[in-house]
N, C-alpha and C positions, 0 to 999 in steps of 0.2 A: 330432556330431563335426566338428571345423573339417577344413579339407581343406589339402591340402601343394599350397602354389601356387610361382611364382617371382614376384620383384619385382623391377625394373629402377630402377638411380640411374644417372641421368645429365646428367653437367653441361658435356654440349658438346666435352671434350676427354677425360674418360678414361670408360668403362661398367663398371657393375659389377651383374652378377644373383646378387639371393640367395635362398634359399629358407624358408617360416617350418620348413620340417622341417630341424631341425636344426642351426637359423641357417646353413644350408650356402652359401658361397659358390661359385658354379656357371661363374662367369664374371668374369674383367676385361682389360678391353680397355685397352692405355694403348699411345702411341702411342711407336715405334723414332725414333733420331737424324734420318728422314726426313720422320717425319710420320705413318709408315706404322700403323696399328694390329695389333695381335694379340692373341690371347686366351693372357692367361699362367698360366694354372692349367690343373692335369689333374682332367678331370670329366665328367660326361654331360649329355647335350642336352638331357632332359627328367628329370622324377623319377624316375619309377619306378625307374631303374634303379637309384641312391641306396637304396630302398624295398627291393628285394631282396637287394642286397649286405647289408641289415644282417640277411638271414637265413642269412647265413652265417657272424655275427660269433664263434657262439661254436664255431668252428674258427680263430679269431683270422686268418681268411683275409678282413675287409673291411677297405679300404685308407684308411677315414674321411679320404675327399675333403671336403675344404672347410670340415669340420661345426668347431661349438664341442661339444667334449668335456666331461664333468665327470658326477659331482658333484666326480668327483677325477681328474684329465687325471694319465695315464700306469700307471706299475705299482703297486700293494699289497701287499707281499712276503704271498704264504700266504694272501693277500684277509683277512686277517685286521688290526683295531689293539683294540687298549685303551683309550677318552678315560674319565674319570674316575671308574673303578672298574668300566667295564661291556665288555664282550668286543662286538664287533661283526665278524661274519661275510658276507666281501663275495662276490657270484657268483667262480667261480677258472672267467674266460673267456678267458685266456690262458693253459695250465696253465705251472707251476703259482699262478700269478699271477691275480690281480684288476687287469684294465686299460681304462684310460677309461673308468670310472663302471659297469661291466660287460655283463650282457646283452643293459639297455635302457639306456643311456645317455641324455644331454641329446640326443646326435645325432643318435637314434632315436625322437626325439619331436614333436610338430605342438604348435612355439609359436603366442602369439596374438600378432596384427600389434596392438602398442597405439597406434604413430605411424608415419604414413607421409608425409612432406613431397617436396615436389618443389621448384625452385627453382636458385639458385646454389648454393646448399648443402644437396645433397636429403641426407634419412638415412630408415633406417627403424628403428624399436624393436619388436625381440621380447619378450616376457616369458612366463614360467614357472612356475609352482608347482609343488614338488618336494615329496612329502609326508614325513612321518616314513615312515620302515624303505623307503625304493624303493632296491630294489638295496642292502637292507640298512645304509645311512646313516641317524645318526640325524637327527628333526628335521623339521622345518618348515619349505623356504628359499623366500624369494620372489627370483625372479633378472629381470634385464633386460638385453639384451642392443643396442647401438645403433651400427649403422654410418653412417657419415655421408663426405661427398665434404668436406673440410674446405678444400679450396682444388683448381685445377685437376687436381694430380696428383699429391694427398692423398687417403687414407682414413684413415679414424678407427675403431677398435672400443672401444667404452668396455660393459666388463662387468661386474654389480655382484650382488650377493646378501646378502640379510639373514636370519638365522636368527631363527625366528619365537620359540621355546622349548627349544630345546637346540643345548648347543653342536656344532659338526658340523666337520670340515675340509671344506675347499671348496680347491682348486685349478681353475677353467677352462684349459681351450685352444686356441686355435684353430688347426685343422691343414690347413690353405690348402697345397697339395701345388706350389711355385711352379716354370716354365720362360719365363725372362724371354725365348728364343729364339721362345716359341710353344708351346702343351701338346703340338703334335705332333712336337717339331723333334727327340724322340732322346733322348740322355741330357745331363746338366747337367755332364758330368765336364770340358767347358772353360770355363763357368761358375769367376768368381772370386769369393771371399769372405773377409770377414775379419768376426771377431767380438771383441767387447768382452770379454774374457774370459780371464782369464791362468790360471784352475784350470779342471776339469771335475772331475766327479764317478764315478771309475770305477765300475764296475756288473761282477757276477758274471756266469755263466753263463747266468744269467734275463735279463739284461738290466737286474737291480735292481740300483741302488747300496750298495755295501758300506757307507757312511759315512765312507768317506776322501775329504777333498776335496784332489787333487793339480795342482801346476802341469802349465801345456801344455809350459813350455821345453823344448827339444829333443827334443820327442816329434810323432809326426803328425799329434797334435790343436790345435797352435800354430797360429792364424789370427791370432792379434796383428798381422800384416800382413798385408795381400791376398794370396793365391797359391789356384792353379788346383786344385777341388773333386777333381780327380784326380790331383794331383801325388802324394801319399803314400796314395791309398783303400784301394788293396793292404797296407798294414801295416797294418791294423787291422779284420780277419776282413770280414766279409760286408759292410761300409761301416760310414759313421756313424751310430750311433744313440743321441748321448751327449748329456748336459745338460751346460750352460756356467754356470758363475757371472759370472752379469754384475756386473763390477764396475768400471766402465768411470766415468769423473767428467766426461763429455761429455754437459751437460743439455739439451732442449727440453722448453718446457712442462712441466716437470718430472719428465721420459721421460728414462732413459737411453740412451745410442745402444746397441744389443745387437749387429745387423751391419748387414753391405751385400755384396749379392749382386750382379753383373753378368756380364751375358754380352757379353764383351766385339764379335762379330758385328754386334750390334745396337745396341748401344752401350747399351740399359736397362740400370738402374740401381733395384733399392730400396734404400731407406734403412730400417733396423727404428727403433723405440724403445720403451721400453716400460718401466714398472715395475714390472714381475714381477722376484724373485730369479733365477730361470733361464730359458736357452731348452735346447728338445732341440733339438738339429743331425740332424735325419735325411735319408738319402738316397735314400727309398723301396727301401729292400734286398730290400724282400718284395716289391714291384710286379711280378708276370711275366705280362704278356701280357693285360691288362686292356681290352678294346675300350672306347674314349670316343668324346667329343664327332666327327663325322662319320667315325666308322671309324677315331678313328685308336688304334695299339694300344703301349699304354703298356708297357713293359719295366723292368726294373730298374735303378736309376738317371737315371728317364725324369727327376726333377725332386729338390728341395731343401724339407723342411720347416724352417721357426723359429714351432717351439712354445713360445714364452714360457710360463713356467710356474711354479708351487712346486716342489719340488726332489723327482722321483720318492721314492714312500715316508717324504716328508718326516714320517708320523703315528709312523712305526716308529722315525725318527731323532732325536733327540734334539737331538743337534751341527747338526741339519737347522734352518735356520728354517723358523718354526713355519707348519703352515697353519691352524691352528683358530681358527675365529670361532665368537665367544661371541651370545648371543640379543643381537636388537637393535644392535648392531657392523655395521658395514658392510664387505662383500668389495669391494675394486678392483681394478679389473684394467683396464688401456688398453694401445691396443698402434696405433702410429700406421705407417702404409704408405707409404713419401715415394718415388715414380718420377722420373725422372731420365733425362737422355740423356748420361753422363758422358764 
């Protein structure tokens, strides 16, 4: 049995540790308007702890710090879909929901280290085989997973999977829990951000998408400009935990820009991109009181996820672009991380 280690890329100006359990990203260091470094994600200092919260998962009480999610990142109305005349029955680990890949997710599992480079542009590549019926999915997928330091202070995740012999939905995510102030510095509520994104996708009572997709105008979810993560949090129940359609015509590499968070303190800055159809905008709403990295105790609202994604429930929707890959087809999924001292 391979064993869950951590692995350090570092290219002189910004660090990043990840881990092969889970592809979990544990750590990054990028430096404030000063020079000054800090570690901007919320997470723990060694595994285990990682290792145990996922024994709590099916109380839908672990906060999947850092991890790449899947076979299918987010909710499966009923854990239930239908691909091409066959009923497929997902674990329901969020009642009454099927959420991120389920019991044992991608998160919950000890990838194999296939490439590990050091240099000016270190990366490292995990890979996976995911068998037919795990957690109830069909198929065969063989998946890779490849972060890379793409320039001083750049990261790169480029995420792929191939279905070996049936067709399967696949959506990945990556759910890097971000506090550009510092993991320990409190809540992200003066944190600004704006996302590419003129619809979201409202969601019921589950938290699943109904299948309307509605503009933000004049509503609390309008980030079309910059404004303050806490300016409207209050109007919209327990915070945000909504997908955005990115639809934004602003290309790198042929990523679309999705957002950009800053804390304006410190003056960091990421820039997202990516080409996924959606991100979720979550706020860590369920986060209460979680000890991390050196004691420090994360609260609700402590930080900002952009989960780039396929569009929750996208197997059940129809009007949803699609997420099923056929045998032999290739999954992509990039998601580029651009720091900044704006």
């Amino acid at each position: 049995m391979a064993e869950a280690k951590l692995f350090e890329l570092n290219n002189g100006t910004m660090r990043v540790i990840v881990s092969n359990y889970g592809c979990t990203i544990t750590s990054v260091f990028v430096p404030d308007k000063h020079g000054k470094l800090a570690d901007v994600v919320l997470g723990f200092d060694t595994i285990e702890p990682y290792q145990l919260l996922s024994g709590y998962v099916q109380k839908g009480a672990a906060p999947y710090f850092g991890c790449i999610v899947g076979r299918v990142a987010n909710r499966i109305r009923d854990g239930k879909f239908t691909l091409n005349g066959v009923e497929h029955s997902l674990p329901i680990n969020k009642p009454p929901n099927s959420l991120h890949g389920g019991n044992k997710g991608y998160d919950k599992v000890i990838w194999e280290v296939a490439e590990y480079k050091q240099g000016d542009t270190p990366s490292i590549t995990f890979k996976y085989r995911s068998h037919d019926k795990e957690e109830g999915y069909p198929g065969d997928v063989s998946f890779t997973a490849t972060y890379t330091l793409t320039s001083k202070t750049t990261m790169r995740l480029d995420m792929e999977g191939v279905p070996e012999n049936k067709a399967t939905p696949i959506s990945l995510a990556q759910h890097t829990y971000w506090n550009l102030a510092g993991h320990e510095s409190g809540t992200v509520l003066d944190h600004t951000i704006q996302i590419w994104a003129d619809h979201i996708t409202p969601v019921d009572q589950y938290t699943v998408p109904t299948g309307e997709i509605v503009p933000v105008k004049g509503t609390p979810f309008d980030f079309t400009t910059a404004n303050k993560i806490g300016s409207r949090i209050n109007e919209v129940g327990l915070g945000y935990d909504h997908n955005y359609v990115i639809d934004c015509r602003e290309e790198k590499s042929g990523l679309k820009h999705a957002a950009k968070l800053k804390d304006p303190a410190s003056s960091r800055t990421l820039d997202l991109w990516t080409n996924a159809p959606g991100m979720q905008f979550y706020t860590a709403n369920y986060v209460n009181g979680v000890v991390g990295k050196g004691g420090a105790v994360y609260g609700k609202q402590s930080a900002a996820c952009l989960e780039t994604q396929g569009f929750p429930n996208a197997i059940n929707q129809p009007n949803f672009p699609s997420v099923v890959v056929q045998p032999g087809e290739k999954y992509n999924h990039s998601m580029l991380f651009e720091f900044s001292t704006e």
